[in-house]
TIVOKOL-323171 format. One record per residue: x, y, z of N, C-alpha, C, CB in turn; residue in three letters. Coordinates in pm, whole numbers, plus 50000, padded with zeros to 5 digits. Atoms other than C-alpha are relative to their C-alpha. Glycine has a CB too. Layout:
<atoms>
XYZXYZXYZXYZala;...
</atoms>
This chain:
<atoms>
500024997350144724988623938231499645014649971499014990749930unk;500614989650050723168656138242501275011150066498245001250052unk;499664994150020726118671238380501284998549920499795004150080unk;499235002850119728668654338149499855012249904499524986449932unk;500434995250130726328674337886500065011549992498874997249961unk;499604982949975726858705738041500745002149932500545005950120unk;498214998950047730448700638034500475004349889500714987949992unk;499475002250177730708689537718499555014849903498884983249911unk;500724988450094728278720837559500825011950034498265003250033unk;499024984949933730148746237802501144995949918500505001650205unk;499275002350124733198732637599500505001449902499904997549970unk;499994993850154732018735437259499855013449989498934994949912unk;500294986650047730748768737288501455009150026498615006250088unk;498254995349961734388777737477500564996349895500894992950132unk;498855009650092736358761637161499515005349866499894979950012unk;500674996850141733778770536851498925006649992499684989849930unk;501514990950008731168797136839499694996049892499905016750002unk;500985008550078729618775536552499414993850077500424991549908unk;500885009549876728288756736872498695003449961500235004350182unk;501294991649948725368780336849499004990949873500165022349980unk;501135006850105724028760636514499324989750036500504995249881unk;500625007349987723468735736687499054997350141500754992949963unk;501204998849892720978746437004498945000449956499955010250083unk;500885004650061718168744836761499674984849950500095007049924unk;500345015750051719028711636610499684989350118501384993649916unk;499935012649880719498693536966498445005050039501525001150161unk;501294995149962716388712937093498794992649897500065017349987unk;501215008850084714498696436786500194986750018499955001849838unk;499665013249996716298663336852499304997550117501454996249998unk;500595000849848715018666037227498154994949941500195020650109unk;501245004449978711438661637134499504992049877499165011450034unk;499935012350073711608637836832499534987850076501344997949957unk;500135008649950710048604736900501524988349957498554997449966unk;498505005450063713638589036846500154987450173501775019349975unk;499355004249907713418574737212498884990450062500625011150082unk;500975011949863711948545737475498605007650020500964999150208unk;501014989349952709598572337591500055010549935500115004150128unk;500434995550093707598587037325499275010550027499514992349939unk;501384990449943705288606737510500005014549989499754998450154unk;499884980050008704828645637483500505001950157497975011749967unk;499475001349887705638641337873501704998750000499294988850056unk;498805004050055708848624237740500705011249949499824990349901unk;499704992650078709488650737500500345012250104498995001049893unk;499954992449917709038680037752501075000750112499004999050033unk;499405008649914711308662137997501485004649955499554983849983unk;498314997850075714238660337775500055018949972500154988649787unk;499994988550003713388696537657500805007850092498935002650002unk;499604994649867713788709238017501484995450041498944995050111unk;498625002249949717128689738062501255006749938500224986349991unk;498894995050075718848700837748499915021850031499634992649798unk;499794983949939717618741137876501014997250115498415008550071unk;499305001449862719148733638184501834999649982499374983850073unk;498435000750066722268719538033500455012949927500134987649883unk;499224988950059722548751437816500345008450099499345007349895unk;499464991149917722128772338077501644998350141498615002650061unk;498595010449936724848750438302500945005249890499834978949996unk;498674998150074727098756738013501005012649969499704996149888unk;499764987150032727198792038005501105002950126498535009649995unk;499084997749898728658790138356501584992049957499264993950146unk;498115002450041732008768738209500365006149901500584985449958unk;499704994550125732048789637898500485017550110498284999149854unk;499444993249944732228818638160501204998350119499145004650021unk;498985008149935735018801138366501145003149910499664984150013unk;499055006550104736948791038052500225023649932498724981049838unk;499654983850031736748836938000500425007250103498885008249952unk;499354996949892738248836738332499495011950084501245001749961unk;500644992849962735218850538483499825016749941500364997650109unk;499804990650058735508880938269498365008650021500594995249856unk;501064992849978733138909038371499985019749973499784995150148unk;499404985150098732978943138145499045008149932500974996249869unk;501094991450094730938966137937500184994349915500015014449964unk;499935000850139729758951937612500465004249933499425000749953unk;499384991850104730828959637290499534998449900501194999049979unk;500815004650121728338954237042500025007049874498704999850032unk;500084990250079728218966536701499135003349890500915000349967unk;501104996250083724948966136540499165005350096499364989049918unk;500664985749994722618997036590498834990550120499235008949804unk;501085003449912720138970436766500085002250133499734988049991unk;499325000549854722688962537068500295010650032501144992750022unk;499334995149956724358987037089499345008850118500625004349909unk;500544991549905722189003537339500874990450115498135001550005unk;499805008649914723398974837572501575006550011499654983949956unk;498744991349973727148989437543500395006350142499885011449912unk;499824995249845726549009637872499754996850118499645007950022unk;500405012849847725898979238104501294994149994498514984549981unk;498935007149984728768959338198498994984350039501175007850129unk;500345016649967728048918938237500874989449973498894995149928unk;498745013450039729748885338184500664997849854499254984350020unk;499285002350162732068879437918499515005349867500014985849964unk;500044993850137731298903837677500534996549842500555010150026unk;499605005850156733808890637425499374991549956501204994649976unk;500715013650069731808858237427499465004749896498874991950080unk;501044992050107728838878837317500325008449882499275009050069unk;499764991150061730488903937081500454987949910500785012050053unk;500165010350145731478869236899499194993049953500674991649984unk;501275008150043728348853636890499415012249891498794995450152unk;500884989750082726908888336753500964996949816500235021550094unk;499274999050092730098884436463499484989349897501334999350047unk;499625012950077729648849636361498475001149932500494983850105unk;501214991350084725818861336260499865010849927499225003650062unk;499424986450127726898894836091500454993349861501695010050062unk;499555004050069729308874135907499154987049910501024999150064unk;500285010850069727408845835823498695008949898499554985450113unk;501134994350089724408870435706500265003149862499525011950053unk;499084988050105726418898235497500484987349943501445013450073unk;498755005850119729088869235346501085005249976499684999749872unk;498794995250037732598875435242499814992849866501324996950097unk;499785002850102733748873134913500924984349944500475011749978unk;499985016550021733868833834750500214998149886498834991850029unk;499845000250089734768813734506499714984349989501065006749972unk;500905008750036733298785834327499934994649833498795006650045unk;499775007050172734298765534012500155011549912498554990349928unk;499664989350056736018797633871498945012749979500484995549889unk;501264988949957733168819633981500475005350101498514994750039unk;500394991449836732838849834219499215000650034500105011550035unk;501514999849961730318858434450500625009550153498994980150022unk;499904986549879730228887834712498874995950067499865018349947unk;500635010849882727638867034902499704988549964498785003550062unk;500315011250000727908835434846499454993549834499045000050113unk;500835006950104726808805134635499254986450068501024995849868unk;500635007749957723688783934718500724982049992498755003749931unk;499655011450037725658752834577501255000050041499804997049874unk;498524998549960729028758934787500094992250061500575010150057unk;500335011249912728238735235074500074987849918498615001550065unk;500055013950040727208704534863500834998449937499054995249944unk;499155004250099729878705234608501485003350085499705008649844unk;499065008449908732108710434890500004985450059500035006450100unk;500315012149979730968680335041500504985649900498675002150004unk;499765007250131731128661934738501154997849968499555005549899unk;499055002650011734428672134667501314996550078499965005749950unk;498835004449883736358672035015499824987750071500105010250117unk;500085014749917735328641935171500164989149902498504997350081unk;499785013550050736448610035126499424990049922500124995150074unk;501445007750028734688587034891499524986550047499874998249866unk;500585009049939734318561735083498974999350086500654996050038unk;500724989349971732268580135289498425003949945500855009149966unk;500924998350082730088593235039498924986649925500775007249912unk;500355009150023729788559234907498984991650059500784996949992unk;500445007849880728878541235226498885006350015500864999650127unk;501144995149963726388566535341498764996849934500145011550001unk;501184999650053723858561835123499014983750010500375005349850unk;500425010549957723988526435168499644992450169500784995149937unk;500335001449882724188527735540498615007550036501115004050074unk;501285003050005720708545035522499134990549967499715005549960unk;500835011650062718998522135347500014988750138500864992849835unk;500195011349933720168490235564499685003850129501064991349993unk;500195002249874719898507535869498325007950099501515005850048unk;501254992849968716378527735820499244988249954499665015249924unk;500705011350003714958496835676499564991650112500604993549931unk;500115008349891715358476635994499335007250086501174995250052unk;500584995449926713028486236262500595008150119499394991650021unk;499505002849889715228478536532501115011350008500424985350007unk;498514997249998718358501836409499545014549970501164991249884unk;500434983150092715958532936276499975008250105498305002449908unk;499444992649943715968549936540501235010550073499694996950010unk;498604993849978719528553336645500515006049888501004990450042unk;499494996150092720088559636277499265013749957500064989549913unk;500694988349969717728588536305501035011250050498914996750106unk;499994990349934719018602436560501475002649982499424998450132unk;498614993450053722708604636405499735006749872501224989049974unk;499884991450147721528615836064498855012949987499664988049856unk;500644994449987719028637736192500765020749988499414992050117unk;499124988949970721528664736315500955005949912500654997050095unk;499024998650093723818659236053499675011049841500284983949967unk;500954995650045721168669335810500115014350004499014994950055unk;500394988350021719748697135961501135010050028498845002150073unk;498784987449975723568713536013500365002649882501404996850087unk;500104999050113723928708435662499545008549930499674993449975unk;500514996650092721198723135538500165018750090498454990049959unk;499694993049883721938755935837501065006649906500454991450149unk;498644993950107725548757535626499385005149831501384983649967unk;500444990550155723668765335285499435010149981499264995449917unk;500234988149992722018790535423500255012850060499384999050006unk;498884987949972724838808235510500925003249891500954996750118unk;499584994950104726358830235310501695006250034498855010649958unk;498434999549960730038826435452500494990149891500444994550173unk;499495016150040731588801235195501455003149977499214991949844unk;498634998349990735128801235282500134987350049500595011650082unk;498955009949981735958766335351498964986650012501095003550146unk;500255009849978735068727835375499635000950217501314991449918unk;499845003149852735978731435753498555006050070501525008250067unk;501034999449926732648747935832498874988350054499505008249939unk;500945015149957730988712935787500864990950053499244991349870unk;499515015349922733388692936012498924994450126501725002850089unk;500655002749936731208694136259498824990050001499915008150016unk;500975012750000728698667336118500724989449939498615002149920unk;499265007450041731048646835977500274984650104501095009349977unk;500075010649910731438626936340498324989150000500315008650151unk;500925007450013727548618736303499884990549876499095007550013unk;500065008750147728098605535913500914988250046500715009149841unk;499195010349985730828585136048499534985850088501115006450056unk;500485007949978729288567336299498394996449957500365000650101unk;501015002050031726068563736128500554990349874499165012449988unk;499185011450076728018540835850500914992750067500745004649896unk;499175015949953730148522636106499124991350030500994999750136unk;500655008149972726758510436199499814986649891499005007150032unk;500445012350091726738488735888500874986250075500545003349810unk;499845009249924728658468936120499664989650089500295002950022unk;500895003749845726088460836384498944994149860499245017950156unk;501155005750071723858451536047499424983850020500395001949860unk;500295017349967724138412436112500394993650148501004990449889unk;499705006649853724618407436471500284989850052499355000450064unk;500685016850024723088374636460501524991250028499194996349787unk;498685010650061725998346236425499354992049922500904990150108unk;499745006350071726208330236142499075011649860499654984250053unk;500614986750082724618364835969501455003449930499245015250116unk;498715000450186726408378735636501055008850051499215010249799unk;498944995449969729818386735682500025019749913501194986549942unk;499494986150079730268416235396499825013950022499575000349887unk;499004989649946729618444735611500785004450048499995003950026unk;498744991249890731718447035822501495000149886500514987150201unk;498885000350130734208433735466499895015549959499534987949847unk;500054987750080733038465835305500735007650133498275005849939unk;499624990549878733688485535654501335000949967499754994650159unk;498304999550034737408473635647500435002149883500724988450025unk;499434995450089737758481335318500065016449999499454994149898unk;500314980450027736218518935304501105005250129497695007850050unk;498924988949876738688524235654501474997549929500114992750219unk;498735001350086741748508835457500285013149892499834985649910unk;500024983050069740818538035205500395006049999499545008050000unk;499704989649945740738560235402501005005950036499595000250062unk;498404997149945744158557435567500934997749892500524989950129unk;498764999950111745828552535199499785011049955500114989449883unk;500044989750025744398580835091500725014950061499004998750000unk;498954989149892745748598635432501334998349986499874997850163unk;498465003650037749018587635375500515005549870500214984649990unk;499954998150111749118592834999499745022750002498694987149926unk;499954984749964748248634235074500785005850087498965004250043unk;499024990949871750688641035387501445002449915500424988250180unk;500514991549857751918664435453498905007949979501065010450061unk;500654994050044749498680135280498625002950002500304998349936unk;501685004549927746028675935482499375006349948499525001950149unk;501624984849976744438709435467499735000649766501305030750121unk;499925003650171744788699735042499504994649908500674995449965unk;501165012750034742828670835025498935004549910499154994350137unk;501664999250071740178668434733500344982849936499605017649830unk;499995014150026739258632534640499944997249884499144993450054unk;499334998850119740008616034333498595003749892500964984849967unk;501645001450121736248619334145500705012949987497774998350057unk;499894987550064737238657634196501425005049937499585009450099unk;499165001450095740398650534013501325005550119499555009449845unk;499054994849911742658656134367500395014850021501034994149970unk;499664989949939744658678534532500455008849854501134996450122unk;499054993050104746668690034187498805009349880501114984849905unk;501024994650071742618698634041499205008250128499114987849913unk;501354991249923741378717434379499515011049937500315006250138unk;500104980749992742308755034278498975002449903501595010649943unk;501124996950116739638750734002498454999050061500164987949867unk;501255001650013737118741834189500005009550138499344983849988unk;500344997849861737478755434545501545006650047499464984350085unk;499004995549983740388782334677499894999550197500115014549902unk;499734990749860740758799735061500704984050070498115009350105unk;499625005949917740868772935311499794984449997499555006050090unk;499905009950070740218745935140501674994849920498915003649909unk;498785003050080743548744534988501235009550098499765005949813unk;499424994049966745368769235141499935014950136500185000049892unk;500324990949859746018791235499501735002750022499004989150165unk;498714990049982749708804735390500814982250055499775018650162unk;499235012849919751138765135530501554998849931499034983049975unk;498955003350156753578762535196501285010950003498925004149819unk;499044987750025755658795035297501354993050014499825013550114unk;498885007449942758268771635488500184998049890500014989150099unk;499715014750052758298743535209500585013649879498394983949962unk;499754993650123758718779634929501395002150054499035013449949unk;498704995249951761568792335139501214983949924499835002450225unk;499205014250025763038752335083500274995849855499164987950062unk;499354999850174762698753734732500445010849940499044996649893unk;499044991250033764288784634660501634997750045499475011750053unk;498535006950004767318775334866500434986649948500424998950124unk;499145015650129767488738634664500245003649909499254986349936unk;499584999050077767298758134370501165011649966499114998749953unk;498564992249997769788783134464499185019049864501904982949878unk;500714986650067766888816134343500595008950132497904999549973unk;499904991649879767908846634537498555009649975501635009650005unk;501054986749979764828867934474498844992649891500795019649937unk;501675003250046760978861834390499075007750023499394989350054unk;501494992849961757678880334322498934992250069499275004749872unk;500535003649906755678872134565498685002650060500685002050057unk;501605005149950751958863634649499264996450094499664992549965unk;500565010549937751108848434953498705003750070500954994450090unk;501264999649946747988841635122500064997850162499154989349928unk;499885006149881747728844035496501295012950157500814981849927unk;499704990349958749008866435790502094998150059498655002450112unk;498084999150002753308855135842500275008749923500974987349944unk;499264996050079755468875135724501174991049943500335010050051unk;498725006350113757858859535425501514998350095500375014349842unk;498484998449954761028876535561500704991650125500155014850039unk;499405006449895760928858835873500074981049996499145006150124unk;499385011750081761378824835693501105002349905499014993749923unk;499165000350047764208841135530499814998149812500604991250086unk;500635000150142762478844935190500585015649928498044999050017unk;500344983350087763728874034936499214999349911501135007649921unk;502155002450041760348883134841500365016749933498094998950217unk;500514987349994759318916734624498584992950035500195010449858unk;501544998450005755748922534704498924999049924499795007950020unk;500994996350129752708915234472498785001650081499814987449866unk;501445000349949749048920634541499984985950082498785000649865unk;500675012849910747708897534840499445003850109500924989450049unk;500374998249852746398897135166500284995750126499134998250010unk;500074987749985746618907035391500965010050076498995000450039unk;498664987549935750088925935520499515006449857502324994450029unk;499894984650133750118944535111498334999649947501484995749804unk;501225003050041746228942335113499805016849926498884994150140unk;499964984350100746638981634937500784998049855501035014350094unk;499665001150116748198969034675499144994249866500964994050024unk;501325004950096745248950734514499605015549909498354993550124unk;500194989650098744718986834371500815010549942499225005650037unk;498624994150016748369000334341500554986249926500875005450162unk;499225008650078749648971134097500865000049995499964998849917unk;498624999050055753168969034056500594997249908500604996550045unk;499415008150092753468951033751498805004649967500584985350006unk;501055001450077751778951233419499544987750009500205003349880unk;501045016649989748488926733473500064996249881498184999750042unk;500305003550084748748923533104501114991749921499485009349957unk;498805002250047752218917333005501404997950157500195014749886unk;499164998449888754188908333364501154996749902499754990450144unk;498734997749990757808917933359500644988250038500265010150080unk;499395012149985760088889733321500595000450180501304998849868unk;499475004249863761398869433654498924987750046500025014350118unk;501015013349935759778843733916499195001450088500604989650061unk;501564996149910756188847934056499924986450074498295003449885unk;500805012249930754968823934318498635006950073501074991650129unk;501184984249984751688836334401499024982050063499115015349761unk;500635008149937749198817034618498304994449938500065006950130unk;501295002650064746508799434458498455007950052499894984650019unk;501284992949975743748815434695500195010749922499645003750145unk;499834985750034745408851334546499244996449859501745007149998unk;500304999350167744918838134215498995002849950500124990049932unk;501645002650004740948835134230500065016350057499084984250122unk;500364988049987741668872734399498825003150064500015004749895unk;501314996349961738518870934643500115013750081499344988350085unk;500464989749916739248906634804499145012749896501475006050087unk;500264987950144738308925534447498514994449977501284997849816unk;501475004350046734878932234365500384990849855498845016049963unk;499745010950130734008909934077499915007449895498984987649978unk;499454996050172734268933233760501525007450024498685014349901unk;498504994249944737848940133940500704988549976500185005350169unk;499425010749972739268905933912500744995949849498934990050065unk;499075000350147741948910133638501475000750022499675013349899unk;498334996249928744968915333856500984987949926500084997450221unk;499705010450062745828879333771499754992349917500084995950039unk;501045005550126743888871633477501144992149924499135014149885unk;498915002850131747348868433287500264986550043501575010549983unk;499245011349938748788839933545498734988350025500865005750159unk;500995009250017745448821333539499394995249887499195003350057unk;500105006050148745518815233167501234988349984500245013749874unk;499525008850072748638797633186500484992750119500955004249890unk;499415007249933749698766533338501375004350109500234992049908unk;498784996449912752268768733646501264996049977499864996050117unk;498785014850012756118753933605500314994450088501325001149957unk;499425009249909756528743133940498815004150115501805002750038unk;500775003149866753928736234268500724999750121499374987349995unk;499515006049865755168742134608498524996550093501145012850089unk;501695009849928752558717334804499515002449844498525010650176unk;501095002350101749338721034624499605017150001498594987250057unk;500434985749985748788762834737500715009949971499695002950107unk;498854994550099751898777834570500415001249878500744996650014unk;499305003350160752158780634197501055010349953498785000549872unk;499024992650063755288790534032500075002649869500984995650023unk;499854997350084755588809333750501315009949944498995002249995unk;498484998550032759038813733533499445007449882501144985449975unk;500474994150124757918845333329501485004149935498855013750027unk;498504998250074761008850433050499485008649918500854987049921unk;
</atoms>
């Protein structure tokens, strides 16, 4: 098992440098009385296994960088002395140093028609709230209850909602808020910490209706999945008024990562448009889907145009804009800059390609 755990950590950290949020949380999970053996002996024990395992992991995370051995490349004033050593996988490190820069500093966000050049304390939960499923949301609260109540079940239910928790609360105090997807990562502990309402009556001849509720909230789930494809990365659930009410509440990657270029190209040739102003979000180029595109402000191939306009922001020049809902919200402009599209965010769209494309037929 303990080197399964390697494996598995060497892995994550190879696959998601978000790994790193969670060597504190397991390290606090390690000495929790959550287990058979309670003892500070106990505690210490596990401690020492999960060091061990990290350090084990570093060796498949340097494997998986194909032994890579180089001069650093650091770029805050602290490291950078380190620069003139060479050691293992530098890139690792030069992204671990990033994903802390970035999460400190923040990029520019957006938030129920709000900006924010670092962040908003309430981005996390009302993501939450609004991207996940409500069945989900539903369940959870009740799968605490039945399963911290019971003596017998509190522990295991601990030790899934423990982590989940403290990654949670880790994401609010980061000041990156660009997407739902930063909290997938606890999402596997919420899940099985409500399938447990399953295991609630073990017994035979014990009450059927969780596991009824269970199969209902997974039935849900998969109508809901069905009912959004192709349109995954789109998803907002119906309390937050769906996919057709995200762009109001929540833009970047939440809704949109440029996916819709294909499906724009497909509705221009059904409707037989030869030429469109053009918005998109995301690093393809148009042309090579065969799109005649002029250029409008976006990011980031015409990311110089955000201050070279081509059009009046006040009065656009007749023709057909499709412009990408992240553009619309405009997070590369400081915030007393955010007027580029002021005009096209007053008025309703005439046509949606997906849910991250709005078209507008200015006459």
């Amino acid at each position: 098992r303990w080197l399964a755990a390697t494996v598995a950590l060497g892995l994550a950290f190879g696959s998601k440098l978000s790994t790193l949020s969670f060597v504190p949380i397991f390290a606090l999970l390690a000495v929790l009385p959550l287990y058979p053996d309670r003892s500070w002996r106990g505690a210490w024990r596990r401690l020492w296994q999960y060091g061990a395992a990290g350090a084990g992991s570093l060796l498949v995370v340097w494997a998986i960088f194909g032994g890579q051995w180089a001069n650093f490349d650091f770029q805050s004033s602290l490291l950078q002395p380190l620069n003139a050593w060479r050691g293992p996988m530098p890139t690792f490190w030069s992204g671990i140093e990033q994903i802390l820069l970035i999460s400190s500093g923040g990029r520019p966000s957006f938030l129920l028609g709000q900006f924010s050049d670092t962040g908003f304390p309430l981005y996390f939960p009302i993501a939450f709230l609004v991207k996940t499923p409500l069945p989900l949301l539903l369940l959870l609260p009740v799968a605490l209850v039945m399963r911290l109540w019971r003596t017998s079940t509190r522990a295991r239910a601990l030790f899934l909602f423990v982590p989940a928790f403290l990654y949670f609360l880790l994401s609010i105090q980061s000041a990156l808020n660009i997407g739902y997807r930063h909290l997938l990562p606890m999402l596997p502990f919420l899940y099985l910490l409500v399938a447990g309402i399953a295991a609630s009556s073990p017994e035979p001849g014990g009450a059927k209706w969780p596991r009824a509720l269970l199969g209902l909230a997974a039935l849900s789930i998969l109508g809901s999945t069905l009912l959004i494809h192709p349109y995954y990365l789109s998803y907002f659930n119906a309390a937050a008024g769906g996919p057709e009410q995200g762009g109001r509440i929540l833009i970047d990657s939440n809704i949109d990562w440029g996916q819709d270029l294909i499906r724009l190209q497909e509705w221009l040739a059904a409707n037989e448009i030869a030429h469109v102003k053009l918005s998109w979000f995301g690093t393809a180029d148009p042309a090579y889907y065969g799109i005649p595109y002029e250029p409008l402000p976006g990011v980031p191939r015409h990311f110089d145009l955000w201050w070279n306009v081509p059009f009046d922001r006040d009065h656009p020049a007749p023709g057909l804009y499709a412009i990408s809902v992240s553009n619309l919200g405009e997070p590369p402009l400081r915030t007393d800059e955010k007027t580029v599209f002021a005009w096209f965010r007053a008025h309703e769209p005439d046509a949606r390609i997906g849910y991250s494309i709005y078209i507008y037929d200015v006459r």
